[in-house]
PDB file of N, CA, C and O in Angstrom:
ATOM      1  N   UNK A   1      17.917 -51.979  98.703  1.00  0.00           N
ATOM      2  CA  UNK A   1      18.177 -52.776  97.526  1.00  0.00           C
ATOM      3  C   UNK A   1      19.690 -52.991  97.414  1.00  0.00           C
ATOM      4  O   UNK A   1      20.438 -52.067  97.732  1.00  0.00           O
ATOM      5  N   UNK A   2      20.246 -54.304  96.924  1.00  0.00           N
ATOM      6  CA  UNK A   2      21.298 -54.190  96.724  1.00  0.00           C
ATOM      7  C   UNK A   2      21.746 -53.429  95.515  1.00  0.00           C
ATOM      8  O   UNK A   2      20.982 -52.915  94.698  1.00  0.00           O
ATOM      9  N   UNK A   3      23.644 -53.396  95.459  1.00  0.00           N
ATOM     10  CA  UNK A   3      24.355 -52.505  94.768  1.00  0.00           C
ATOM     11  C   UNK A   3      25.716 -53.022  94.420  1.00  0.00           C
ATOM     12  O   UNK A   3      26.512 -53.568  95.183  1.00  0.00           O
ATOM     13  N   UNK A   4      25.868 -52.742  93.034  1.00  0.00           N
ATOM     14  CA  UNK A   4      27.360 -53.534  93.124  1.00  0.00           C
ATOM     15  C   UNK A   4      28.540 -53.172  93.648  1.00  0.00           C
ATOM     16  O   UNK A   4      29.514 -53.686  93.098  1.00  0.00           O
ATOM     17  N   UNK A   5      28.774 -52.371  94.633  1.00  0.00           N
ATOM     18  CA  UNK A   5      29.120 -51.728  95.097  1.00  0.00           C
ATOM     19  C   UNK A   5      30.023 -52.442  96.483  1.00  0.00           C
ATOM     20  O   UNK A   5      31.210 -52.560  96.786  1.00  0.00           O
ATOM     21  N   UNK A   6      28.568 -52.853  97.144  1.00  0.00           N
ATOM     22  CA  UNK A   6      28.081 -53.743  98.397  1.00  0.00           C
ATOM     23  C   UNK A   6      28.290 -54.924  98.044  1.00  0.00           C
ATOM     24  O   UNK A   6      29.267 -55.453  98.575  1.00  0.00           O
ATOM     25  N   UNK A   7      27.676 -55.563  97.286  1.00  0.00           N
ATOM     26  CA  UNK A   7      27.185 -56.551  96.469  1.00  0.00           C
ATOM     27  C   UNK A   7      27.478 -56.709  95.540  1.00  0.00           C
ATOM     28  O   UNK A   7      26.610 -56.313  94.761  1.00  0.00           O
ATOM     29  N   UNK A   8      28.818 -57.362  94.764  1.00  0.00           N
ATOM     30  CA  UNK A   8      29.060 -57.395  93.785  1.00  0.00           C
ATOM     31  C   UNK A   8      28.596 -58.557  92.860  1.00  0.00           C
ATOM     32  O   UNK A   8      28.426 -58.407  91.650  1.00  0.00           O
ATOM     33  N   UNK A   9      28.393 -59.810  93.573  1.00  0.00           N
ATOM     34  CA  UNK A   9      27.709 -61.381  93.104  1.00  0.00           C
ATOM     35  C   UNK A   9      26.203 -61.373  93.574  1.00  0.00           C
ATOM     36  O   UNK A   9      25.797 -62.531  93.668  1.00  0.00           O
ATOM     37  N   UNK A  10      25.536 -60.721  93.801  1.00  0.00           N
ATOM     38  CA  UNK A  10      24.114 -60.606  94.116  1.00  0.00           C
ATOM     39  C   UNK A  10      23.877 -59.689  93.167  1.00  0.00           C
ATOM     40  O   UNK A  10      23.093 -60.112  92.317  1.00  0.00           O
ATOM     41  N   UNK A  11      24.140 -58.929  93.043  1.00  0.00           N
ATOM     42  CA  UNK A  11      24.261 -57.496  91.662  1.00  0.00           C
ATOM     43  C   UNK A  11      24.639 -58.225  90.411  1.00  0.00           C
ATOM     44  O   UNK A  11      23.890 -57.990  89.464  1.00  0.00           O
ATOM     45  N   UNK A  12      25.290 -58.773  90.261  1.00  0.00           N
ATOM     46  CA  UNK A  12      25.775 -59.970  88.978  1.00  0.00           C
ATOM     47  C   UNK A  12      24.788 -61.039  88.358  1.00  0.00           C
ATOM     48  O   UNK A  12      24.655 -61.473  87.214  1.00  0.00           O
ATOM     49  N   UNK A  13      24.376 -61.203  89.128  1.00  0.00           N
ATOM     50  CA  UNK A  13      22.885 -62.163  89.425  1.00  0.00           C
ATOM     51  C   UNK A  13      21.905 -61.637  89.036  1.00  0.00           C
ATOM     52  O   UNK A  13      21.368 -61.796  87.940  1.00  0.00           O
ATOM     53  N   UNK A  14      21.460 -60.711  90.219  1.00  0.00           N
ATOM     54  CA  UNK A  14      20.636 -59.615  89.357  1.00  0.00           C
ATOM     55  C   UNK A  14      19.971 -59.496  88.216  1.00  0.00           C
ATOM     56  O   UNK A  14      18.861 -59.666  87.712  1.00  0.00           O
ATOM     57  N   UNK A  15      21.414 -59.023  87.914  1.00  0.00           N
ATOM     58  CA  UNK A  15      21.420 -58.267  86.644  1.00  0.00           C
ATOM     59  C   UNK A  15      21.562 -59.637  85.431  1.00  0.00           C
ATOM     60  O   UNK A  15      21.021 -59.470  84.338  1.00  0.00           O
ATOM     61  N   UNK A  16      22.112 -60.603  85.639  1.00  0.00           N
ATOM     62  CA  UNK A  16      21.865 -61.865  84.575  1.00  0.00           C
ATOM     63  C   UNK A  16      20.005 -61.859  84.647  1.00  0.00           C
ATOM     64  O   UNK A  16      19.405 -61.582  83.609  1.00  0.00           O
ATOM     65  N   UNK A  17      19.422 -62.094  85.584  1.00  0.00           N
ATOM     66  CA  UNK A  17      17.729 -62.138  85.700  1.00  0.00           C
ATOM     67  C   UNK A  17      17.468 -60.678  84.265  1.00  0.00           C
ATOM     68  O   UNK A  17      17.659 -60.774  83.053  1.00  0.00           O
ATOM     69  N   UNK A  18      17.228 -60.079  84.671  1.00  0.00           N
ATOM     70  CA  UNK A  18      16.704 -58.880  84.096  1.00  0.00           C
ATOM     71  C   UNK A  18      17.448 -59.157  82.562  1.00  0.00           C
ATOM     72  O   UNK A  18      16.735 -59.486  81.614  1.00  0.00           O
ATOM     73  N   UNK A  19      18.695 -59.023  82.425  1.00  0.00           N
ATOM     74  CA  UNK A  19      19.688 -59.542  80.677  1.00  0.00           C
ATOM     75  C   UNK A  19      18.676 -60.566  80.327  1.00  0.00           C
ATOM     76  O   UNK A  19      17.879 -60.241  79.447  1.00  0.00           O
ATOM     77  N   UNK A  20      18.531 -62.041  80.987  1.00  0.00           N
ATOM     78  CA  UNK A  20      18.005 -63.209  80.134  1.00  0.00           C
ATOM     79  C   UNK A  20      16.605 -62.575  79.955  1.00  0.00           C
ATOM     80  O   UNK A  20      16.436 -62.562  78.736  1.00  0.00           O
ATOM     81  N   UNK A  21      15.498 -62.034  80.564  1.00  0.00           N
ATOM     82  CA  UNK A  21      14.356 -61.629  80.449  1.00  0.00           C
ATOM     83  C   UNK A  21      14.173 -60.693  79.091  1.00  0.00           C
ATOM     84  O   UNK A  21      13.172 -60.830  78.389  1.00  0.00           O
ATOM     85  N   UNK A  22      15.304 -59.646  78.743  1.00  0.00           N
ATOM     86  CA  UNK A  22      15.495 -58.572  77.901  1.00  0.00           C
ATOM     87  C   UNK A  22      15.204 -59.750  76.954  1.00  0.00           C
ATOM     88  O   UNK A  22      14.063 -59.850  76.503  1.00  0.00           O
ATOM     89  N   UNK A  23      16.152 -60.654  76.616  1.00  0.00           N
ATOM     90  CA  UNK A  23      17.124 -61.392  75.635  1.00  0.00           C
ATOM     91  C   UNK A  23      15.543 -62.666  75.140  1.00  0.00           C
ATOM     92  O   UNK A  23      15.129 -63.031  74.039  1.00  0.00           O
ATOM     93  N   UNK A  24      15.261 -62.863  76.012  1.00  0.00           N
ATOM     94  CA  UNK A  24      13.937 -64.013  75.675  1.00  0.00           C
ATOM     95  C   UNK A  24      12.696 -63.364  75.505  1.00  0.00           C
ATOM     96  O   UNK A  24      11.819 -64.218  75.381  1.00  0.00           O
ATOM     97  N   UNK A  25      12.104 -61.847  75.429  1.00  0.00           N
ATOM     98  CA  UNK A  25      11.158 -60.855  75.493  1.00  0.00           C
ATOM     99  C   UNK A  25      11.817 -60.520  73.902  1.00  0.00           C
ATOM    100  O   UNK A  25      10.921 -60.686  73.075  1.00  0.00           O
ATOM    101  N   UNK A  26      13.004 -60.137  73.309  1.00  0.00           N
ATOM    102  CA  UNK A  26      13.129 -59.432  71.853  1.00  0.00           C
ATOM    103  C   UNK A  26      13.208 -60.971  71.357  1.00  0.00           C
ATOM    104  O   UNK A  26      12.711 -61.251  70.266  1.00  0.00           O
ATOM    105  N   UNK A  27      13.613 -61.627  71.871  1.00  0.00           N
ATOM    106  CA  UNK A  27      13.463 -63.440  70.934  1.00  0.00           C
ATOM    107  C   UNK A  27      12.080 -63.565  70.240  1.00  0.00           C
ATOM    108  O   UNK A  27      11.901 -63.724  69.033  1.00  0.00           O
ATOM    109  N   UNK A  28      10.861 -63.439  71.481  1.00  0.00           N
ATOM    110  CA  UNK A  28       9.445 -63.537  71.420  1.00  0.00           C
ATOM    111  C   UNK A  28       8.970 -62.218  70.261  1.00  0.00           C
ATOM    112  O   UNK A  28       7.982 -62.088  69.538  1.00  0.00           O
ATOM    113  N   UNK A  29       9.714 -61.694  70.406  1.00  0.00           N
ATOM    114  CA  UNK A  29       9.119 -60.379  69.363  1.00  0.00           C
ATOM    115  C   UNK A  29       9.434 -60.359  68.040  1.00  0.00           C
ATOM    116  O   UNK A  29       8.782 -59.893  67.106  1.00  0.00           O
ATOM    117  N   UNK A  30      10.720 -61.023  68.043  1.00  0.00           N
ATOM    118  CA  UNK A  30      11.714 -61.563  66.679  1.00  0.00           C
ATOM    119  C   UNK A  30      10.626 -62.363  66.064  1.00  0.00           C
ATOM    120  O   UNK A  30       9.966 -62.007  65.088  1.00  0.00           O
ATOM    121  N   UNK A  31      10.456 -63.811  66.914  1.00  0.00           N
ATOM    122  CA  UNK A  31       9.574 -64.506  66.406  1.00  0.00           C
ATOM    123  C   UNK A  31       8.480 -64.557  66.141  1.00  0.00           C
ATOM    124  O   UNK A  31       8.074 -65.524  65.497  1.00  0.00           O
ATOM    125  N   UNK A  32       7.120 -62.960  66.764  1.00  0.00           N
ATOM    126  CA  UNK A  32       6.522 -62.748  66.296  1.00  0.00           C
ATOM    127  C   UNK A  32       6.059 -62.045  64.936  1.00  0.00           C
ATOM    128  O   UNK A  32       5.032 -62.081  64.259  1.00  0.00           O
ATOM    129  N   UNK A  33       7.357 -61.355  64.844  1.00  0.00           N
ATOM    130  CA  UNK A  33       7.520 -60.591  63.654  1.00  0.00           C
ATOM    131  C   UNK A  33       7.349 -61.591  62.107  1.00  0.00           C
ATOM    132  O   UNK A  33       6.516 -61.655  61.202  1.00  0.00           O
ATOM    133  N   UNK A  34       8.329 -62.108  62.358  1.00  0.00           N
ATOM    134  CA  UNK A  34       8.864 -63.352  61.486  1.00  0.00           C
ATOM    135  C   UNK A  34       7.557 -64.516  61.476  1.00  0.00           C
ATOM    136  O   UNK A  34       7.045 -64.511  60.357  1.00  0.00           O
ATOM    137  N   UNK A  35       6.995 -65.342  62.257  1.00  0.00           N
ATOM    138  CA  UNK A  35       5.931 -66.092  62.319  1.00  0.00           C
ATOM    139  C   UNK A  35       4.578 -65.870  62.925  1.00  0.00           C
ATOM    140  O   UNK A  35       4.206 -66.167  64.061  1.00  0.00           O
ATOM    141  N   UNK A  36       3.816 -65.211  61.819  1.00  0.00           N
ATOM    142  CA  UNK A  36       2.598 -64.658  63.121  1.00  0.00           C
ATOM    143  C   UNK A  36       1.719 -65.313  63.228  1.00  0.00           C
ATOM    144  O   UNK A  36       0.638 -64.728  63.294  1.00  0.00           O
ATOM    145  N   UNK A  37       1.715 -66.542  63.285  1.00  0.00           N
ATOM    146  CA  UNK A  37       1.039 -68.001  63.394  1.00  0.00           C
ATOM    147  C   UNK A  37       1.394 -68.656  64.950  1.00  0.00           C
ATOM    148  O   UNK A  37       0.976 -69.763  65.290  1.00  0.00           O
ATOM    149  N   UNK A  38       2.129 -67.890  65.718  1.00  0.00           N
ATOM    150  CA  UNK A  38       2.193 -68.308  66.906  1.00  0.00           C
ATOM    151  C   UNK A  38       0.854 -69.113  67.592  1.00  0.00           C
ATOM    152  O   UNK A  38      -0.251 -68.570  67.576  1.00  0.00           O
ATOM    153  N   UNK A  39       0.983 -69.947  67.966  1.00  0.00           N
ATOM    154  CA  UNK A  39      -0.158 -70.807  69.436  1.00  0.00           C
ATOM    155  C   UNK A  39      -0.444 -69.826  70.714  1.00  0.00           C
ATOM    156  O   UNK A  39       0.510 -69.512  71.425  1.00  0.00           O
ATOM    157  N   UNK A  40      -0.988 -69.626  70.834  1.00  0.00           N
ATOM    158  CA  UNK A  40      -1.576 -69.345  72.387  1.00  0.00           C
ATOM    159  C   UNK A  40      -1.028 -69.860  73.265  1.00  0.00           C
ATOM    160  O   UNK A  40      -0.843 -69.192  74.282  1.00  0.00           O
ATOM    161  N   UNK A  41      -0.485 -71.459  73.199  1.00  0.00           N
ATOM    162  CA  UNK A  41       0.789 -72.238  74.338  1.00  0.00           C
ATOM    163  C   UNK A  41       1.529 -71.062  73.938  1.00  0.00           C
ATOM    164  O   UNK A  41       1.406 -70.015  74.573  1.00  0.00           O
ATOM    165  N   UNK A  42       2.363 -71.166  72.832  1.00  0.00           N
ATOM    166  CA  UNK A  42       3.254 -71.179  72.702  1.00  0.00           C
ATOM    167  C   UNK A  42       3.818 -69.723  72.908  1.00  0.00           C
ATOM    168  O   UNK A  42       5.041 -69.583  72.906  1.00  0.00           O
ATOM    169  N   UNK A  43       3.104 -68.772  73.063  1.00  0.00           N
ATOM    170  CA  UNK A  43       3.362 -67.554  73.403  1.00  0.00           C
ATOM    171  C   UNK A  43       3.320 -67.551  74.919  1.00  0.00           C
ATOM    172  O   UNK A  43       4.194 -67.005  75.593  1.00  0.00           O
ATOM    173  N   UNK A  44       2.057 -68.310  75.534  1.00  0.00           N
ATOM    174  CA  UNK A  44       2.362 -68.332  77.102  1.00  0.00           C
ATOM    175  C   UNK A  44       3.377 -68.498  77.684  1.00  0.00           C
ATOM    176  O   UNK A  44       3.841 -67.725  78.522  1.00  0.00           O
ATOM    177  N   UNK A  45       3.947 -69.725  77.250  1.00  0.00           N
ATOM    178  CA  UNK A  45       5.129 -70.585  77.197  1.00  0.00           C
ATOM    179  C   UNK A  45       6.249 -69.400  77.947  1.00  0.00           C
ATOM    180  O   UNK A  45       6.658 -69.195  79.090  1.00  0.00           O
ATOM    181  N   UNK A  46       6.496 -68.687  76.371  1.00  0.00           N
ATOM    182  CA  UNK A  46       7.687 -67.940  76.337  1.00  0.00           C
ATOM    183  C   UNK A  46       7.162 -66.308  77.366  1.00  0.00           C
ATOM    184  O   UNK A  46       8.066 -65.796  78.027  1.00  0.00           O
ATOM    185  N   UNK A  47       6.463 -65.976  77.388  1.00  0.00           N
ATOM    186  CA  UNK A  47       5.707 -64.990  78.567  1.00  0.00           C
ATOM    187  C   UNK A  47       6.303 -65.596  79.717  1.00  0.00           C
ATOM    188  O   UNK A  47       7.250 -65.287  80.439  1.00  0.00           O
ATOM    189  N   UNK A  48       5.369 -66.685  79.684  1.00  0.00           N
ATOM    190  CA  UNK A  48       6.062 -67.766  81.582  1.00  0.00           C
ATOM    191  C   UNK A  48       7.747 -67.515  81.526  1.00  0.00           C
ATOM    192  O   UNK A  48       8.194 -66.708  82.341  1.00  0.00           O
ATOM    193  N   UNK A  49       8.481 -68.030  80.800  1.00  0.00           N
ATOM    194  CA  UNK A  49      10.033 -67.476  80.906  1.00  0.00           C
ATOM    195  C   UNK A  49      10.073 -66.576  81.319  1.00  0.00           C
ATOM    196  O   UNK A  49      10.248 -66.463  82.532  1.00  0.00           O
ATOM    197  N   UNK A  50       9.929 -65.506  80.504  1.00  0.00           N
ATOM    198  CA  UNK A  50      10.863 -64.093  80.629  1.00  0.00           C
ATOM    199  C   UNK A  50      10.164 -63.876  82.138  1.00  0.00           C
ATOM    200  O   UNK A  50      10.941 -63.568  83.042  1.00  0.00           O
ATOM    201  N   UNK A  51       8.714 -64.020  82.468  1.00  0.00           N
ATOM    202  CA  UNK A  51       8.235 -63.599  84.123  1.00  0.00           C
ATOM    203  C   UNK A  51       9.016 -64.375  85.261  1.00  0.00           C
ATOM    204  O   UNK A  51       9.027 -63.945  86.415  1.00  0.00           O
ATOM    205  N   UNK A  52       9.672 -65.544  84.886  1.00  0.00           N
ATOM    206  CA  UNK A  52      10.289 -65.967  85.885  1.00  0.00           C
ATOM    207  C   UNK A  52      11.643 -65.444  86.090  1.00  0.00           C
ATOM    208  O   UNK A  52      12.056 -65.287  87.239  1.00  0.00           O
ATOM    209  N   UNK A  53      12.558 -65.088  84.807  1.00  0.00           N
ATOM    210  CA  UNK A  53      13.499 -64.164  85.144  1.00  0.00           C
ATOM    211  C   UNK A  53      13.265 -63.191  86.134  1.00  0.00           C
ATOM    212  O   UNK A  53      13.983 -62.990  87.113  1.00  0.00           O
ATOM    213  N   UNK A  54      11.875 -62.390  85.737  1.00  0.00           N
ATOM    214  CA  UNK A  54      11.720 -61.036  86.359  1.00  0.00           C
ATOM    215  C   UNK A  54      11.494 -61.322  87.821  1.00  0.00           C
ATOM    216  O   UNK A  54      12.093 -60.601  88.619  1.00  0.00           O
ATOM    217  N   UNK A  55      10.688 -62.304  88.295  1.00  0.00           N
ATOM    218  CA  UNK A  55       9.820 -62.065  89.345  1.00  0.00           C
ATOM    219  C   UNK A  55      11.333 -63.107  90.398  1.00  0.00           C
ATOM    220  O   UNK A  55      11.333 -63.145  91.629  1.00  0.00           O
ATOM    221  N   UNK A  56      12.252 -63.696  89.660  1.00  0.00           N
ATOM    222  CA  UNK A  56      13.923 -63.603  90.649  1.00  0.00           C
ATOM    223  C   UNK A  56      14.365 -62.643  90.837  1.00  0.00           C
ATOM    224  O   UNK A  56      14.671 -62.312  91.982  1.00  0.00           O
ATOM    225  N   UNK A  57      14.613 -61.620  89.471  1.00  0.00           N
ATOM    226  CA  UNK A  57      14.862 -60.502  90.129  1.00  0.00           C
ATOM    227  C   UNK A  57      14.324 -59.920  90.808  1.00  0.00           C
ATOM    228  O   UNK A  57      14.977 -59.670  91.821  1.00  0.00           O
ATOM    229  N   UNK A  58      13.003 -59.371  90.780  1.00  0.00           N
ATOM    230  CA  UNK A  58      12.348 -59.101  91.674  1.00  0.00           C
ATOM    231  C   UNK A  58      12.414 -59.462  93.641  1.00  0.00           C
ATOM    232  O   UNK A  58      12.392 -58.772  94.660  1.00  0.00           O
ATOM    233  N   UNK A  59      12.484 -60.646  93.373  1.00  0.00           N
ATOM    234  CA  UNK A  59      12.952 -61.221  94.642  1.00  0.00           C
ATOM    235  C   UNK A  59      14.172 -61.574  94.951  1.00  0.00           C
ATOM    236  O   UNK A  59      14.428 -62.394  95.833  1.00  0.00           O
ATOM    237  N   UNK A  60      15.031 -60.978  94.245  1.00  0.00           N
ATOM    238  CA  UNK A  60      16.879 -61.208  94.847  1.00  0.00           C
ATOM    239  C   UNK A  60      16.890 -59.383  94.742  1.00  0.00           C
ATOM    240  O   UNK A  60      17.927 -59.067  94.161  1.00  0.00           O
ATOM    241  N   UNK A  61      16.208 -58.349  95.058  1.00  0.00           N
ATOM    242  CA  UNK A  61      16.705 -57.345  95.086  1.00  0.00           C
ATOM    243  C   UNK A  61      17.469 -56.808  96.171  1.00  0.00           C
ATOM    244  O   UNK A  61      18.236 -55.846  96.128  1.00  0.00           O
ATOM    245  N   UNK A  62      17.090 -57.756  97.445  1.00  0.00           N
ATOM    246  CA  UNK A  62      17.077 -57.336  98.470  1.00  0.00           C
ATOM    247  C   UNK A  62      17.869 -58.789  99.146  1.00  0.00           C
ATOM    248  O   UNK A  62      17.930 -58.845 100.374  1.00  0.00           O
ATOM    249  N   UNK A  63      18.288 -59.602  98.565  1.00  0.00           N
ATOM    250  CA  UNK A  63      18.754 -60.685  98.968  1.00  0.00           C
ATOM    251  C   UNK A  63      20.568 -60.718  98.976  1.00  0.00           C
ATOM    252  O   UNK A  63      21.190 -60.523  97.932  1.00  0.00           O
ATOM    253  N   UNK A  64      21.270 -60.993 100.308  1.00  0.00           N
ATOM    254  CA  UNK A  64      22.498 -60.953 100.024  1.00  0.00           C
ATOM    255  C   UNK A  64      23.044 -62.660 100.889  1.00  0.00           C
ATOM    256  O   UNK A  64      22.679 -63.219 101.923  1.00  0.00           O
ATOM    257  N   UNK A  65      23.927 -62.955  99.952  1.00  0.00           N
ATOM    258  CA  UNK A  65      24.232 -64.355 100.058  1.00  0.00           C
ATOM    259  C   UNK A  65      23.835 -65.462  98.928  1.00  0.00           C
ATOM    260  O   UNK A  65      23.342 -65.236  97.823  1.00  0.00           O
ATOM    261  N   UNK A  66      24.140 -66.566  99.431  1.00  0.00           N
ATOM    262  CA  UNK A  66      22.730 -67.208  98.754  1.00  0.00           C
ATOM    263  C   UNK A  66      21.949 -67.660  99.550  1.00  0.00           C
ATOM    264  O   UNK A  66      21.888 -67.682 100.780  1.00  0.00           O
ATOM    265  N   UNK A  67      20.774 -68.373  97.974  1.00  0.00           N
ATOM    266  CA  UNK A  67      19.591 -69.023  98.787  1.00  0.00           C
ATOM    267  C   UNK A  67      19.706 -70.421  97.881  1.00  0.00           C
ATOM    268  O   UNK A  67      20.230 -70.808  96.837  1.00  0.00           O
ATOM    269  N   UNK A  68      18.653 -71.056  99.248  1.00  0.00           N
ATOM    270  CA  UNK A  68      18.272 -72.376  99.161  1.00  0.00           C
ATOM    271  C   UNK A  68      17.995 -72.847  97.459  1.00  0.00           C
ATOM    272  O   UNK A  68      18.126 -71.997  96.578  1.00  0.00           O
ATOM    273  N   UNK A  69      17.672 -74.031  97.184  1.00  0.00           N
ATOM    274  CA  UNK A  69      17.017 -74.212  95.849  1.00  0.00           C
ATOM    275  C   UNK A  69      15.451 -74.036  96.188  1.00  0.00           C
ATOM    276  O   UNK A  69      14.951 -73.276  95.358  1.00  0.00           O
ATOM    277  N   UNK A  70      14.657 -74.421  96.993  1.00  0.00           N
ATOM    278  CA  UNK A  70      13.681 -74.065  97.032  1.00  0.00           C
ATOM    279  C   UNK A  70      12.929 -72.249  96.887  1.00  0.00           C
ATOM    280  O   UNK A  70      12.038 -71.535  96.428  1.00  0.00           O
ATOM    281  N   UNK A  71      13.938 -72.330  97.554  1.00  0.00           N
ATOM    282  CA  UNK A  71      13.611 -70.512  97.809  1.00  0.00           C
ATOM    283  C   UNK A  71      13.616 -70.036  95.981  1.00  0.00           C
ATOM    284  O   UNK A  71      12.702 -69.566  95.303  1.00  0.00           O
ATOM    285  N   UNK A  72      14.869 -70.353  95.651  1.00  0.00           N
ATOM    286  CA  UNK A  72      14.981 -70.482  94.524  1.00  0.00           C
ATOM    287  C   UNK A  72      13.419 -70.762  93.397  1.00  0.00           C
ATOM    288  O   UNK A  72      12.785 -70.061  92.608  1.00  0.00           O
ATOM    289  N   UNK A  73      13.356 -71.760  93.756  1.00  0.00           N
ATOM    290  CA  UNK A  73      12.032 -72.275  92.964  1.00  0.00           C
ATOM    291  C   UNK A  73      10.853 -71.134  93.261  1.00  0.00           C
ATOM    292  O   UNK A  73      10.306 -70.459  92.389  1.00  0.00           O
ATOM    293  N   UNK A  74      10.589 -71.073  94.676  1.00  0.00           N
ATOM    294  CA  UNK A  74       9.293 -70.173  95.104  1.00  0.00           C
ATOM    295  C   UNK A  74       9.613 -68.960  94.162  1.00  0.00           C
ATOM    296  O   UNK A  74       8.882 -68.743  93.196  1.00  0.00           O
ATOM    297  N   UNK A  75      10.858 -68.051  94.472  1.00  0.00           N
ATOM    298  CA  UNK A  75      11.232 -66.999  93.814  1.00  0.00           C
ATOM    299  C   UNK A  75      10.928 -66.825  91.838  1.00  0.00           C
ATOM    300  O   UNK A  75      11.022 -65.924  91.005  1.00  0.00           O
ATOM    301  N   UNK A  76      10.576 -68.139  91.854  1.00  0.00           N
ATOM    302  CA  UNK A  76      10.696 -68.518  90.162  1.00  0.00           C
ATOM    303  C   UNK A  76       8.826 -68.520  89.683  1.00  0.00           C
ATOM    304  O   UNK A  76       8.320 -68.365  88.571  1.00  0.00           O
ATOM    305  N   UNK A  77       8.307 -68.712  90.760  1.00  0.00           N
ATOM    306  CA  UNK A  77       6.894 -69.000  90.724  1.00  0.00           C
ATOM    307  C   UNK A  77       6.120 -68.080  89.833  1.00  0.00           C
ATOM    308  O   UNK A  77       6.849 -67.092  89.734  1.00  0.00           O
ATOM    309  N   UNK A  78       4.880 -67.841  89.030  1.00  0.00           N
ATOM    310  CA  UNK A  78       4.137 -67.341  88.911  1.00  0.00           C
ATOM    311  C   UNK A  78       3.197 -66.734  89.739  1.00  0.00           C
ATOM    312  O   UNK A  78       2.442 -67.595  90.190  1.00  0.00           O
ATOM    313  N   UNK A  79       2.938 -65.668  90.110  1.00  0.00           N
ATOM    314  CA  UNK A  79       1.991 -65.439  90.827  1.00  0.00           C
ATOM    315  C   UNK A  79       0.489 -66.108  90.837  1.00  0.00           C
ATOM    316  O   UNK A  79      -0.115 -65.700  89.844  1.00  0.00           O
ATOM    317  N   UNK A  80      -0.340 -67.026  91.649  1.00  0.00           N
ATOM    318  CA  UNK A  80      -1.285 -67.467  91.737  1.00  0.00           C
ATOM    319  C   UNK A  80      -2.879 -66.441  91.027  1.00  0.00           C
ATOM    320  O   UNK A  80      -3.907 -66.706  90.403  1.00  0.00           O
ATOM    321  N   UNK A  81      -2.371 -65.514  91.480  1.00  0.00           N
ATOM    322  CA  UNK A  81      -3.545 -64.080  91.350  1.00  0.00           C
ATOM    323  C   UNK A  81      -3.848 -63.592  90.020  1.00  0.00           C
ATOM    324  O   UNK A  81      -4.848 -63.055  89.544  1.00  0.00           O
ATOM    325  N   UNK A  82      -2.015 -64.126  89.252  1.00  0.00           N
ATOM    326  CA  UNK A  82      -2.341 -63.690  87.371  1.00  0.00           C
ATOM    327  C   UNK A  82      -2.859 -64.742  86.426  1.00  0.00           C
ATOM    328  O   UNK A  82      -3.124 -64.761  85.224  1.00  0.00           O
ATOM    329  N   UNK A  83      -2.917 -65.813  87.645  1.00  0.00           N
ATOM    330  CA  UNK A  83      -3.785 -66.832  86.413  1.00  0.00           C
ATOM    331  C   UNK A  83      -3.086 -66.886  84.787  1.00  0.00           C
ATOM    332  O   UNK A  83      -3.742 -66.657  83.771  1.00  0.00           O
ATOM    333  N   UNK A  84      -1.869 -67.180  84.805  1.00  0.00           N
ATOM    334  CA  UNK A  84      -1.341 -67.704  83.567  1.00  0.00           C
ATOM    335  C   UNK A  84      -2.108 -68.583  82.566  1.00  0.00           C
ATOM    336  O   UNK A  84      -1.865 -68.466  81.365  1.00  0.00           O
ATOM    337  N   UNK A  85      -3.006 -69.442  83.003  1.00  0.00           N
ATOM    338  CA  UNK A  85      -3.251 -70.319  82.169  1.00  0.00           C
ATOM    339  C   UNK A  85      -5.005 -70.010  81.852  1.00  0.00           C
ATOM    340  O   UNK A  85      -5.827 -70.565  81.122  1.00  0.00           O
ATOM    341  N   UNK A  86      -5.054 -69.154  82.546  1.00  0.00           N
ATOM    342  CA  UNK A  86      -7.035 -68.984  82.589  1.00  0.00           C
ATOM    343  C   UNK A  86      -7.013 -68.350  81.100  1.00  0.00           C
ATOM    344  O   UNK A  86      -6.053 -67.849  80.516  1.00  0.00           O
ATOM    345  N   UNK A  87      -8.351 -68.515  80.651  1.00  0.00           N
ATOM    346  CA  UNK A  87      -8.771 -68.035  78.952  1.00  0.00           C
ATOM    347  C   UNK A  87      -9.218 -66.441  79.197  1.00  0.00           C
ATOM    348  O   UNK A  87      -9.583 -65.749  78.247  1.00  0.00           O
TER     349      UNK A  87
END
């Protein structure tokens, strides 16, 4: 895994993934607190965010340099298997 150490702009990165995920996960909780009339979109919605933070980090743990925009995108994906949108 990288380290900021080694890796000081891959570690920076990182660690922005995992911060915005924190930061849009207590948003979603703020706003559940405060409006508990939330939509079913609209909670997915904000779920789908914060998982795409995670699942970059997830996949830049081990990544040094950069990457493509695509890679980028794939790295951003939902997993097919969690069925985001199924009832």
């Amino acid at each position: 895994m990288i380290n900021p150490k080694d890796h000081p702009v891959e570690w920076a990165l990182f660690l922005y993934e995992l911060e915005d995920a924190e930061e849009h996960l207590k948003n979603l909780i703020m706003q559940l607190h405060s409006k508990s009339d939330i939509d079913e979109m609209e909670f997915k919605t904000h779920l789908f965010h914060v998982y795409e933070h995670l699942n970059r980090a997830w996949h830049s743990r081990n990544t040094i340099g950069e990457i493509s925009s695509a890679q980028w995108q794939a790295n951003s994906q939902f997993p097919a298997s969690l069925k985001l949108f199924k009832d």
